[in-house]
C-alpha positions in Angstrom: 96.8 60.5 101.1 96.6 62.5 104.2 94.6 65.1 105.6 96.5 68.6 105.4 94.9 72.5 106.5 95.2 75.3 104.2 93.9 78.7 104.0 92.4 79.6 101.0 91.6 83.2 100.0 89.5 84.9 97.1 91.0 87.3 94.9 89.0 88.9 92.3 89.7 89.3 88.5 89.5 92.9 87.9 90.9 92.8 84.3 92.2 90.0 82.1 92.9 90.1 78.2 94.0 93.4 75.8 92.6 96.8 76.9 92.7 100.1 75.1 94.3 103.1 76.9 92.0 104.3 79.5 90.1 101.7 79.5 89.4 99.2 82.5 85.9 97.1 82.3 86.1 95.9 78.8 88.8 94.2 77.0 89.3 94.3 73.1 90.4 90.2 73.4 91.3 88.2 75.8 89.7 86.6 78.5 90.7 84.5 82.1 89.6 81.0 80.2 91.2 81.7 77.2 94.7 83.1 78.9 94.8 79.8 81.4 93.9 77.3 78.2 96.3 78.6 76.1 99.1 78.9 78.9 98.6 75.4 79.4 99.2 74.5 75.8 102.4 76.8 75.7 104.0 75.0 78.9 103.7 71.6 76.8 106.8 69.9 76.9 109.1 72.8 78.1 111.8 72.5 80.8 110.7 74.7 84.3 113.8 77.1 83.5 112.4 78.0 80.4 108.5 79.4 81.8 110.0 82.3 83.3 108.3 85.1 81.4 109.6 88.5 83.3 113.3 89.8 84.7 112.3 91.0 88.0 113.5 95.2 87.5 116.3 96.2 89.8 115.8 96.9 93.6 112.2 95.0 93.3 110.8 92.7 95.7 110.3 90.4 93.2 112.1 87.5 92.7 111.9 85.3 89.6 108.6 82.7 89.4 107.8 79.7 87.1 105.1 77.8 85.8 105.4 74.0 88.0 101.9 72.9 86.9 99.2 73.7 85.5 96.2 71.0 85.4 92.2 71.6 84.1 89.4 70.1 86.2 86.2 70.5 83.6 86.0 74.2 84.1 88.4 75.1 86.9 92.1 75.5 86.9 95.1 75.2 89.2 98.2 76.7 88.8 101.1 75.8 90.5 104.0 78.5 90.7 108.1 78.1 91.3 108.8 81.2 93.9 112.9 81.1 93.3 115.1 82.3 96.6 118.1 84.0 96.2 121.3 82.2 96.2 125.3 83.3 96.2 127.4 81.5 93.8 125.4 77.9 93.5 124.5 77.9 97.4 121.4 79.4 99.6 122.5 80.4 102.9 121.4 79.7 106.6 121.8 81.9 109.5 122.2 79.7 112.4 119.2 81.0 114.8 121.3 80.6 118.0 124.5 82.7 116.8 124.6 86.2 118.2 124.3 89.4 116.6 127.2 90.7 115.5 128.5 87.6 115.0 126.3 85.1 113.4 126.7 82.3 111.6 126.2 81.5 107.9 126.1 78.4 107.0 125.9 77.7 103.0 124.3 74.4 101.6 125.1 73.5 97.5 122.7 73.4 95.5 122.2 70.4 92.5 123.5 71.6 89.3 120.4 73.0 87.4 118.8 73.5 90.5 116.6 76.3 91.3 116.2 76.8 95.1 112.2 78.0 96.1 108.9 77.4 97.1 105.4 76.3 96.0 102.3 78.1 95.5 99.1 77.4 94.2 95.9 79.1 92.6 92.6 77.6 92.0 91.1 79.9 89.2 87.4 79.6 89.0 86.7 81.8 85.6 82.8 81.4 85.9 83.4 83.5 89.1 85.9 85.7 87.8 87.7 85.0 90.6 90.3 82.6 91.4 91.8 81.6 94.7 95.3 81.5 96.7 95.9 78.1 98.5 98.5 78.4 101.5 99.7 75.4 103.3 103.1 75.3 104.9 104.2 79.1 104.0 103.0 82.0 105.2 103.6 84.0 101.5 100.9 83.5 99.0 102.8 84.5 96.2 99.8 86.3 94.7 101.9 89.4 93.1 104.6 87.2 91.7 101.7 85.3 90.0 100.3 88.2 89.0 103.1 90.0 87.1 103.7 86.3 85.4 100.2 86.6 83.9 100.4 89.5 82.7 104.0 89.3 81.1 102.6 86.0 79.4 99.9 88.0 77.7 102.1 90.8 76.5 105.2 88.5 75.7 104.8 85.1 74.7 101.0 84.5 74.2 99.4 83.9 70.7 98.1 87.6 70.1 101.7 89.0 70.1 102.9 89.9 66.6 106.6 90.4 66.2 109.1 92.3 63.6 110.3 89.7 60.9 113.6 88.3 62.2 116.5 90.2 61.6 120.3 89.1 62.0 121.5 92.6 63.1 118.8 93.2 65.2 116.4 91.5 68.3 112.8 90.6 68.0 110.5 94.1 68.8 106.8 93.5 69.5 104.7 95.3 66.4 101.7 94.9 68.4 98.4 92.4 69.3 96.0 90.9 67.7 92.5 89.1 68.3 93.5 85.9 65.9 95.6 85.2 63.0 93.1 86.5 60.7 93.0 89.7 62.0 94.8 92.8 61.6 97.9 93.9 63.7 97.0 96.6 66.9 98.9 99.1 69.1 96.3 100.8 70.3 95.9 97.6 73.0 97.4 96.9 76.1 98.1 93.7 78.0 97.0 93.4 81.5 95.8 91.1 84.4 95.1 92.8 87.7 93.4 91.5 90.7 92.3 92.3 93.9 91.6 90.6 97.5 87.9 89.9 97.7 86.0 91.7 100.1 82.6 91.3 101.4 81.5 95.4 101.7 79.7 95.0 104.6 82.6 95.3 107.7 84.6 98.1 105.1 81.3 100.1 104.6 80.4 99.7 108.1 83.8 101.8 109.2 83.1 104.5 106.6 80.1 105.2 107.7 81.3 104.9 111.5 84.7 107.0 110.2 83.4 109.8 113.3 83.0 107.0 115.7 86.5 106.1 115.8 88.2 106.7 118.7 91.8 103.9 118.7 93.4 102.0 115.5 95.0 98.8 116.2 97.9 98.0 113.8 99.4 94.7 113.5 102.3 94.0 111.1 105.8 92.3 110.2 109.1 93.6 110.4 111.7 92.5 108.7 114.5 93.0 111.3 117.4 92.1 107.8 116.2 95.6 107.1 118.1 98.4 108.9 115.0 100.6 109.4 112.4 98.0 110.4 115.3 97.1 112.7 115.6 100.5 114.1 111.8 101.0 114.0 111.5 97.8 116.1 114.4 98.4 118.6 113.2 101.8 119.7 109.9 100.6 120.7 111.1 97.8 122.9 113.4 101.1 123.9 110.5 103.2 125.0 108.7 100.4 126.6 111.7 100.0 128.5 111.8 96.5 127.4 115.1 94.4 126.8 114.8 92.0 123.8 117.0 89.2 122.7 120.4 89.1 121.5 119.6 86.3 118.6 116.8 88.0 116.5 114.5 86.4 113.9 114.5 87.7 110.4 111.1 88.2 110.7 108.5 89.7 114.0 105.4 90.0 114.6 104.3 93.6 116.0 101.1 95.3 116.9 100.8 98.5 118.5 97.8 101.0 118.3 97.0 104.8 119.0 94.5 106.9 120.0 92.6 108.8 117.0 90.2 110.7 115.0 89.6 109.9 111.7 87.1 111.3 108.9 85.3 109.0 105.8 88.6 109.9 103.3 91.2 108.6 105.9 89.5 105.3 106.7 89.2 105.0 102.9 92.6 105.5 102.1 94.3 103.1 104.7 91.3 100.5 103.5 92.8 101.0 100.2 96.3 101.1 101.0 95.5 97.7 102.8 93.7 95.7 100.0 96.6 96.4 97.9 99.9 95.7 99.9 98.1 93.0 101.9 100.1 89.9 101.7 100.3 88.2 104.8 97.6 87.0 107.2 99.0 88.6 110.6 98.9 92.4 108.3 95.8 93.6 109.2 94.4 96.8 110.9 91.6 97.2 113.8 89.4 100.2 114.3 87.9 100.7 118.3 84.6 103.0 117.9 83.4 104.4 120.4 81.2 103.1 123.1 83.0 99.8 122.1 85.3 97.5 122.9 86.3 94.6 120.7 87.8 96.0 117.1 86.4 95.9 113.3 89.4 94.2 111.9 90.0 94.9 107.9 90.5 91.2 107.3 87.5 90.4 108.8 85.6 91.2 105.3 88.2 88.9 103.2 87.1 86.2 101.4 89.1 83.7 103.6 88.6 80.5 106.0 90.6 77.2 106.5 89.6 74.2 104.9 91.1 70.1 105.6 92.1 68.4 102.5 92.8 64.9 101.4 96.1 65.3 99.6 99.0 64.0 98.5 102.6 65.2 98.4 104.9 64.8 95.1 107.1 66.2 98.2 107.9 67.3 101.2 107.6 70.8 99.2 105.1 69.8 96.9 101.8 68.9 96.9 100.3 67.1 93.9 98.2 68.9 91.7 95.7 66.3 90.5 94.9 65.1 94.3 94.8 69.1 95.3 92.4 70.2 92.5 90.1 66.8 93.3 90.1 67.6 97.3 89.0 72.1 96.0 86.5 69.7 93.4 85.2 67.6 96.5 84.0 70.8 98.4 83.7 73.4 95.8 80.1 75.0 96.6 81.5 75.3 100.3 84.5 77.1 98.9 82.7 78.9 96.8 80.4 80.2 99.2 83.6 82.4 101.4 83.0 84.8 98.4 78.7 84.8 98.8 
């Protein structure tokens, strides 16, 4: 056992089960418990390469995720995730950090046959709160969208309410529609879905609207990709105009923060807020508004549902943390936890 830090933030359950068209507070069927119980029952005894339940679309971010773990703690849940990383031809790559641009060096490491080259992440889902929470320890990605898309591609695909076409030799599988139970007749009128949100507590975010006039500067602090020609570019002709000279050996990823004078109504504020809550991924993405008279900003991610906690752990790996140990350490301080969202 050993005493690790992770940052845990709240993300709430906006919709979770089989909704009509048009429809977004109540499902037909389906609930958070119910999808998590019978996830874990449909993950019993298969291999990791066979949980994948979507083909990430061409040009997406996305990169293919599987279920690890998934372990029940009376009525809480973690789910550990499988983030797989790109490889070339049975081999990840590493670009040596001190070769030059222009000239840098690859190096390319094998990977074990049936291997599937990634990361870790985890989700404590609390579905009394309908809520459930991202656990970061090492990596700065939670993974939350991956995990997302997987949930809602188990529902429509591979869950128990699915009702397929009687198998056919000249033809695939097609989805007839959903249903509540066995018993029950066949519907496609429904619509699988689980979306979330970050967690916010209103009062910083309503604070800004109201104070949308009162706005005088907006701080912006972001990372750029520098593997991406235009983030490049972007990044390159700032140090340019700030007359700064920057390294030959770049990261793959910066840091960057730069902010502007402004004047802003309610509907701006509101759209970047919302702009925000749904792209934001990592903890350094965040945006600062200077009123006036003041000096010290209202940060967006100052309203998350988010703090640090220690926990007593242990590691399955140097990758890995074990679930059972992680899911006693969230038990051990749950109404603490719990409170971030109060």
């Amino acid at each position: 056992m050993a005493l690790e830090q992770a940052q845990i933030t709240f993300y709430k359950i906006n919709q979770t089960g089989f909704y009509k068209r048009g429809e977004t507070e109540h499902p037909e069927f389906g609930s958070s418990a119910s999808l998590l119980q019978e996830l874990s029952g449909w993950s019993q005894g298969k291999s990791l390469a066979v949980t994948k339940t979507f083909e990430p679309a061409e040009g997406s971010d996305f990169l293919p995720v599987y279920l690890m773990d998934i372990t029940a703690d009376r009525q809480d849940w973690l789910v550990t995730m499988w983030n797989q990383t790109p490889a070339t031809q049975g081999k990840v790559a590493a670009a040596m950090g001190n070769s030059a641009v222009g000239n840098a060096q690859v190096v390319m490491n094998d990977i074990p046959e049936g291997g599937i080259p990634g990361f870790a992440t985890y989700f404590w889902f609390v579905p009394e709160e309908g809520a459930f929470a991202s656990i970061r320890f090492q990596h700065l990605i939670t993974g939350q969208k991956p995990m997302q898309e997987y949930m809602e591609a188990y529902l429509g695909h591979y869950s128990s309410s699915v009702v397929f076409t009687d198998p056919d030799a000249d033809a695939d599988l097609q989805i007839l529609g959903y249903r509540r139970g066995v018993n029950d007749p066949v519907r496609n009128d429904v619509y699988p879905r689980f979306r979330t949100q970050i967690l916010k507590k209103a009062g910083e975010h309503n604070l800004l609207l109201e104070s949308a006039h009162l706005i005088r500067k907006v701080i912006r602090k972001t990372s750029l990709q520098l593997n991406r020609p235009e983030e490049l570019a972007f990044w390159q002709k700032a140090y340019r105009m700030a007359t700064l000279r920057y390294a030959q050996n770049l990261p793959d990823e910066v840091n960057f923060k730069y902010e502007v004078k402004a004047r802003m109504d309610r509907d701006e504020v509101q759209s970047i807020i919302e702009a925000w809550t749904e792209d934001h991924e990592t903890e350094w993405d965040d945006y600062g508004f200077v009123l006036s008279g003041q000096s010290s900003p209202h940060w967006l991610s100052h309203a998350i549902a988010r703090s640090s906690f220690s926990f007593d752990i242990e590691r399955n790996n140097l990758e890995v943390v074990n679930p059972k140990s992680l899911l006693r350490a969230l038990r051990a301080q749950r109404a603490d936890i719990l409170n971030l969202m109060r």
